[in-house]
N, CA and C atoms as a LAMMPS dump frame, in Angstrom:
ITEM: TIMESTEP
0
ITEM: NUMBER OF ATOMS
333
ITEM: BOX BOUNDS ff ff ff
-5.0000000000000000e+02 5.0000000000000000e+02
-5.0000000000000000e+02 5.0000000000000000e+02
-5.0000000000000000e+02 5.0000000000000000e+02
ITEM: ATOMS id mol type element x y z
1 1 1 N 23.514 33.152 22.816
2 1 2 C 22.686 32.817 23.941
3 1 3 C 23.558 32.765 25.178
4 2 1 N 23.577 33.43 25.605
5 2 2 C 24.535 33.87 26.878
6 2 3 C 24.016 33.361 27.825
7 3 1 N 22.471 33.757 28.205
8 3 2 C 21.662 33.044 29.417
9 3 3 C 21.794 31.866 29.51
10 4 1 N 22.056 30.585 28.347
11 4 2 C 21.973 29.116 28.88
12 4 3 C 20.641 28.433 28.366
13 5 1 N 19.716 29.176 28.224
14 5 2 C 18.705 28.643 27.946
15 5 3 C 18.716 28.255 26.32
16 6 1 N 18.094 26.989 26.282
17 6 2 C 17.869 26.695 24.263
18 6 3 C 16.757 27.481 23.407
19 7 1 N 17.391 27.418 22.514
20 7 2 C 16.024 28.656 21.513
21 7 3 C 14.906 27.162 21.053
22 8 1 N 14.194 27.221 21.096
23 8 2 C 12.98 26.815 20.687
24 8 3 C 12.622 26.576 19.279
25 9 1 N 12.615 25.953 18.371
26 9 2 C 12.033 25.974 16.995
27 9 3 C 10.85 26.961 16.979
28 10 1 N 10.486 27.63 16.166
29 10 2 C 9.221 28.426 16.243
30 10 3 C 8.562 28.113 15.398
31 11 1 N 7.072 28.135 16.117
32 11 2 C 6.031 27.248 15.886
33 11 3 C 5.327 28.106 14.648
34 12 1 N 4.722 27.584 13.744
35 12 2 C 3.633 27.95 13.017
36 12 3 C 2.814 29.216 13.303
37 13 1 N 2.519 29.918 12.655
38 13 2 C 1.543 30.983 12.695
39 13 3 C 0.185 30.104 12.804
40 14 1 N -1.135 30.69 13.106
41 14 2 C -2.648 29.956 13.442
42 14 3 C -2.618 29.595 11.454
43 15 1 N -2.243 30.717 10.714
44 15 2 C -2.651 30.446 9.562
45 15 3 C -1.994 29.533 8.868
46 16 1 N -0.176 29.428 8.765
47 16 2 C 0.638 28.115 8.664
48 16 3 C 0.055 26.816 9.275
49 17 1 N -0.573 26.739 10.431
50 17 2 C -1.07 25.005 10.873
51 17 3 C -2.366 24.784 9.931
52 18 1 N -3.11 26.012 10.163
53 18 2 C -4.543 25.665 9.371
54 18 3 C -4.104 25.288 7.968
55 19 1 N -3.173 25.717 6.966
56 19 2 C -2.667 25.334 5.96
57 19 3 C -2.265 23.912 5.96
58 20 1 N -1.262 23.796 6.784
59 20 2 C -0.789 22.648 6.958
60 20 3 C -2.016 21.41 6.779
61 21 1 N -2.515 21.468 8.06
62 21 2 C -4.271 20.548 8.033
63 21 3 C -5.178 20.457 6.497
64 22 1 N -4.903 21.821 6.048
65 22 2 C -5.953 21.63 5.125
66 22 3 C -5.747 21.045 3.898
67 23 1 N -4.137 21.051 4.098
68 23 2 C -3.11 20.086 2.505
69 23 3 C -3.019 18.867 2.998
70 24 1 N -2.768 18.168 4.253
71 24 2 C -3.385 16.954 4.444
72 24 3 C -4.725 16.276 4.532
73 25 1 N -5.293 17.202 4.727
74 25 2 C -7.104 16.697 4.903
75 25 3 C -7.716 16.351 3.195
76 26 1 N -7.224 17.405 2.418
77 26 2 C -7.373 17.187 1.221
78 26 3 C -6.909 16.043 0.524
79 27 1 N -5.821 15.235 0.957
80 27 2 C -5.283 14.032 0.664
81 27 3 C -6.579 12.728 1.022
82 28 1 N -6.78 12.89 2.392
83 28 2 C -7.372 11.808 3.263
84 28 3 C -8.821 12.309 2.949
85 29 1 N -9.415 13.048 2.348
86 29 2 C -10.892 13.403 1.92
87 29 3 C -11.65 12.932 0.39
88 30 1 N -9.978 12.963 -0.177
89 30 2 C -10.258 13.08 -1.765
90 30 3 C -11.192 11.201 -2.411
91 31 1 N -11.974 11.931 -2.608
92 31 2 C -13.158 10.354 -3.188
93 31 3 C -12.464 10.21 -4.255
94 32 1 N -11.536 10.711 -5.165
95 32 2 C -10.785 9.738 -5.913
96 32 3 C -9.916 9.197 -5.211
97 33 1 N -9.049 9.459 -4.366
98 33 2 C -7.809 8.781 -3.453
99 33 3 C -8.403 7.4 -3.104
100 34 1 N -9.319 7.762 -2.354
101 34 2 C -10.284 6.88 -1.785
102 34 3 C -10.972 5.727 -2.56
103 35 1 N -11.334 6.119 -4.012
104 35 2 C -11.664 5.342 -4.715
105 35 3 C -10.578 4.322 -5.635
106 36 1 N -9.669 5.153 -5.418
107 36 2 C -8.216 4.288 -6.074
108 36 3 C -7.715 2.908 -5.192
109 37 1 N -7.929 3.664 -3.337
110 37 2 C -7.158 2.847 -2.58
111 37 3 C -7.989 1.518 -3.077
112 38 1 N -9.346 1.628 -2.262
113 38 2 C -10.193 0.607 -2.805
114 38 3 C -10.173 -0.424 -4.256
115 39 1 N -10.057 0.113 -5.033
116 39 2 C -9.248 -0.635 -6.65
117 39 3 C -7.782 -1.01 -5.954
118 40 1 N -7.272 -0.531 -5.822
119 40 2 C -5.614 -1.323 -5.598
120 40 3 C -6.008 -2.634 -4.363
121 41 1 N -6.551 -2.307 -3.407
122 41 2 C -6.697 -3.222 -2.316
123 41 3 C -7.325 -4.174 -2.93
124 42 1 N -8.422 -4.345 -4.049
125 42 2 C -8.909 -5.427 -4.633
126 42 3 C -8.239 -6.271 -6.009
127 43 1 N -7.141 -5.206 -6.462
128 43 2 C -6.219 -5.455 -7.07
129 43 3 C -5.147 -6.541 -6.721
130 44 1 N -4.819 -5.941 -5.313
131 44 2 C -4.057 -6.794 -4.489
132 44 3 C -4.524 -8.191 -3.87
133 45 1 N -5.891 -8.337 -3.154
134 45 2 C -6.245 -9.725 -3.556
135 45 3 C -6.451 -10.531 -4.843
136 46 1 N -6.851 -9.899 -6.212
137 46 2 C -6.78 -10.614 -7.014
138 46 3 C -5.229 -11.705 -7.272
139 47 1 N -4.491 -10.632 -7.127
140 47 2 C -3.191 -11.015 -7.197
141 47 3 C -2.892 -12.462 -6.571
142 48 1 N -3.391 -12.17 -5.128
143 48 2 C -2.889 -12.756 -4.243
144 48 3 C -3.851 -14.706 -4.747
145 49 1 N -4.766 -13.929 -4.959
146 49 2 C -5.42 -15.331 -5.967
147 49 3 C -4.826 -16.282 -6.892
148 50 1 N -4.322 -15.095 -7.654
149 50 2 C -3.164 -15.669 -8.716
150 50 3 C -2.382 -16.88 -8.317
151 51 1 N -1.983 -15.855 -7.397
152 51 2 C -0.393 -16.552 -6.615
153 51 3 C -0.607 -17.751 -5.493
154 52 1 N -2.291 -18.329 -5.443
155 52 2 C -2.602 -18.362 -3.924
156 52 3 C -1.638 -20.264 -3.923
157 53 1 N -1.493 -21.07 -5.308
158 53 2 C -0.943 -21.937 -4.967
159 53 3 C 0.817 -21.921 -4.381
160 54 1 N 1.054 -20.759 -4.403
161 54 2 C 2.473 -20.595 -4.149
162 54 3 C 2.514 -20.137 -2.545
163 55 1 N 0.806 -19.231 -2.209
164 55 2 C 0.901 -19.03 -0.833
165 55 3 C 0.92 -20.304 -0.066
166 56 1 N -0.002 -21.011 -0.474
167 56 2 C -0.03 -22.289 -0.098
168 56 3 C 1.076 -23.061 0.182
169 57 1 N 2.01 -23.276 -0.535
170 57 2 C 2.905 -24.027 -0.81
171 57 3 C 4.136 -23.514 0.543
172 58 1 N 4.049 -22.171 0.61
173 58 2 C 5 -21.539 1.404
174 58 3 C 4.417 -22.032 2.776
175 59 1 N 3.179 -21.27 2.811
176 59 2 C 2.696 -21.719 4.388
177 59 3 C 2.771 -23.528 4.996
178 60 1 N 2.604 -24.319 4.083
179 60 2 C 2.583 -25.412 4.409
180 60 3 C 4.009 -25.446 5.042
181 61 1 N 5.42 -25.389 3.977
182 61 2 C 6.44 -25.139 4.247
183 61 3 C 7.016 -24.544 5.893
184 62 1 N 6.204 -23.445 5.875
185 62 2 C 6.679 -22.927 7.017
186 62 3 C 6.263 -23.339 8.503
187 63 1 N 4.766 -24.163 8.221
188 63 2 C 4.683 -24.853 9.468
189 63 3 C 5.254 -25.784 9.479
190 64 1 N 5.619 -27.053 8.577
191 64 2 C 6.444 -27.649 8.867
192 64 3 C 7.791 -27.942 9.897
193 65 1 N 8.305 -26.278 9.194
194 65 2 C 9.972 -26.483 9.123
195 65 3 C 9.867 -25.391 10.904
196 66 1 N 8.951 -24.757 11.119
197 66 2 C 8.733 -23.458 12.4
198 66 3 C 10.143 -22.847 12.174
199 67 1 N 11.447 -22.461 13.027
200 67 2 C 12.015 -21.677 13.089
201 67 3 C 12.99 -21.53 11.657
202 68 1 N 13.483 -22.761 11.077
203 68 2 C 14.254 -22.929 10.041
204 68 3 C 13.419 -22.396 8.477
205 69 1 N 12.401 -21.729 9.014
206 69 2 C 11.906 -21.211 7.994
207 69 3 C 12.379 -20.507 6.929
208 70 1 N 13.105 -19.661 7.436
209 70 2 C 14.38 -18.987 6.668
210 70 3 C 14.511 -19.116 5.32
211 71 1 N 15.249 -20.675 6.14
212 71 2 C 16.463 -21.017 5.486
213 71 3 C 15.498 -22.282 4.589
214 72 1 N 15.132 -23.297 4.599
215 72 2 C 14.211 -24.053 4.338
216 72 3 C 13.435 -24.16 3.466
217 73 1 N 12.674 -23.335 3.676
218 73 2 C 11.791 -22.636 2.34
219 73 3 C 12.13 -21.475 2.118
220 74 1 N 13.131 -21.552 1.467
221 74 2 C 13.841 -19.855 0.616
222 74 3 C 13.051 -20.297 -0.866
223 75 1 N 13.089 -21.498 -1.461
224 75 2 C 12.556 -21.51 -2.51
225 75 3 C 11.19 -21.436 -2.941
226 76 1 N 10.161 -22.114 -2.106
227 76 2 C 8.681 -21.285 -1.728
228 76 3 C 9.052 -19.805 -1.696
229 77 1 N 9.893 -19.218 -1.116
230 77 2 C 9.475 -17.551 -0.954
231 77 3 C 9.856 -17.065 -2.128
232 78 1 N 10.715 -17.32 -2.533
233 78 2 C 11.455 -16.747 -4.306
234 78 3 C 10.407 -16.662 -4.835
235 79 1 N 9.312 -18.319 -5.24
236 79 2 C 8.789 -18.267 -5.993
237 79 3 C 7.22 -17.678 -5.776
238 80 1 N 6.802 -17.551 -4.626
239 80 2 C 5.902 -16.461 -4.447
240 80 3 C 6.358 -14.759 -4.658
241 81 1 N 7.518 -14.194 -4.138
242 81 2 C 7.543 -13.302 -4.229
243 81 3 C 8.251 -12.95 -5.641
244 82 1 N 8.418 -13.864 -6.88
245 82 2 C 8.148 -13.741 -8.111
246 82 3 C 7.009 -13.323 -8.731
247 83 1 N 5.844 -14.394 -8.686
248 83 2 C 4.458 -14.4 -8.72
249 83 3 C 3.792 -13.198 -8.555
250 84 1 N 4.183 -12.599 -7.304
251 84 2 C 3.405 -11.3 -6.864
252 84 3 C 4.196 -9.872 -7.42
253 85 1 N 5.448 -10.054 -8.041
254 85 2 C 6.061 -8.994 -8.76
255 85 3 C 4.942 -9.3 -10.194
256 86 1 N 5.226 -9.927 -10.874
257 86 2 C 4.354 -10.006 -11.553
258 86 3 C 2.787 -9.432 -12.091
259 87 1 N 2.364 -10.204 -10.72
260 87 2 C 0.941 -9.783 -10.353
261 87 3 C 0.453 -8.516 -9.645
262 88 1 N 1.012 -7.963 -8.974
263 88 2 C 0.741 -7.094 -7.799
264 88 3 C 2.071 -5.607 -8.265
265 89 1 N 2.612 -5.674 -9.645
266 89 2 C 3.612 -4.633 -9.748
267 89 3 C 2.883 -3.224 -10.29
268 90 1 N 3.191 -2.145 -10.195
269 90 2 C 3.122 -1.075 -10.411
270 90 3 C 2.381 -1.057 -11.871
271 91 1 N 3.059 -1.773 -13.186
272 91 2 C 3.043 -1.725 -14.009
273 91 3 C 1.589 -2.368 -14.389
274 92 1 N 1.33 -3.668 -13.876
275 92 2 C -0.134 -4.094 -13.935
276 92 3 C -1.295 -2.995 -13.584
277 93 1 N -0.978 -2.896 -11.866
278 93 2 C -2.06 -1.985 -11.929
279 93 3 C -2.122 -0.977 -12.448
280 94 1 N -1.363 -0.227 -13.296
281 94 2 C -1.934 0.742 -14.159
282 94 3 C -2.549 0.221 -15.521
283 95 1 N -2.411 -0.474 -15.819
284 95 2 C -3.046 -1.318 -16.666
285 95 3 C -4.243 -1.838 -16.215
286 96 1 N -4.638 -2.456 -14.947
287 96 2 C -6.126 -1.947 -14.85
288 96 3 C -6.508 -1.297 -14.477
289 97 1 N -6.048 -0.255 -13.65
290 97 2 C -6.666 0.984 -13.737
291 97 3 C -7.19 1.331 -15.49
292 98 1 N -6.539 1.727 -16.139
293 98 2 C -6.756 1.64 -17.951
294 98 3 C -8.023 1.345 -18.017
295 99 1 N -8.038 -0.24 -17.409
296 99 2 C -9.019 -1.029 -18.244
297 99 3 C -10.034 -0.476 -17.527
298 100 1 N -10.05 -0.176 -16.144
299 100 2 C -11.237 -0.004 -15.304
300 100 3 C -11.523 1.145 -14.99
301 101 1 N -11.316 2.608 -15.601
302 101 2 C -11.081 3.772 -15.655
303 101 3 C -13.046 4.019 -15.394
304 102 1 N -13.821 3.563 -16.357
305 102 2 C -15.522 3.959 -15.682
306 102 3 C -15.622 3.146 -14.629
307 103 1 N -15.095 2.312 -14.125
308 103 2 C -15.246 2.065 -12.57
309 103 3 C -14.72 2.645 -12.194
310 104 1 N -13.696 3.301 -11.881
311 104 2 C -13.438 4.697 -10.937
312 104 3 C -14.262 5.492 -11.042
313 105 1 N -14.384 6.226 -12.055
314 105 2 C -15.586 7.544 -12.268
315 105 3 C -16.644 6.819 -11.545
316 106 1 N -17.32 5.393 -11.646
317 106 2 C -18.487 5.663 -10.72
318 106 3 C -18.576 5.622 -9.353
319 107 1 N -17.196 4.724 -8.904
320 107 2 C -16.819 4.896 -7.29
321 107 3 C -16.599 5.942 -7.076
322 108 1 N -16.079 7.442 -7.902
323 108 2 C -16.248 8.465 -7.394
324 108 3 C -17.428 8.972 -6.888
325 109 1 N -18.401 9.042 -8.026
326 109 2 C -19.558 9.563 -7.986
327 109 3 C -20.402 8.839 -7.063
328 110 1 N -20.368 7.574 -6.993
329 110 2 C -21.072 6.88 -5.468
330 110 3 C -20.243 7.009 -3.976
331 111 1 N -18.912 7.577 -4.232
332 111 2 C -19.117 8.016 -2.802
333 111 3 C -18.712 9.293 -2.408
């Protein structure tokens, strides 16, 4: 480049972007995706149910103590964010997913 000027990355062909769009749209469209998020997000409050005397316990903690929160209640946080490994790990929810496998099929089919 002798002139000085910078080369440009080069952009997509019309048919490379439309590709592009249409492998993400397929992500954000899919009524199973959709029906999964929904199961995990209710997954995740159950959890949080589980655990809710430990949320408790922390929050009290933390208004108490305001900035020394940290440090203060490190042992509230251990023991919630024990609780929710537990409750809220990878390994559970596939396990209800398992259990709840015709509730997916019908959140598919209803939406």
């Amino acid at each position: 480049m002798s002139d000085g000027s910078i080369k440009q990355p080069s952009e997509p062909s019309p048919e490379g972007r439309a590709r592009i769009k249409d492998d993400g749209r397929d992500g954000r469209l899919s009524f199973r995706n959709f029906a999964e998020h929904q199961m995990r997000r209710e997954f995740k409050d159950m959890a949080l149910e589980k655990c809710h005397h430990h949320v408790r316990d922390f929050a009290v903690c933390a208004e108490e103590q305001g900035l020394m929160v940290v440090f203060r209640c490190r042992h509230h946080s251990r023991a919630l964010n024990e609780c929710m490994a537990i409750h809220n790990s990878n390994e559970a929810f596939a396990r209800y997913m398992e259990e709840h496998k015709d509730d997916l099929e019908k959140r598919i089919l209803r939406t």
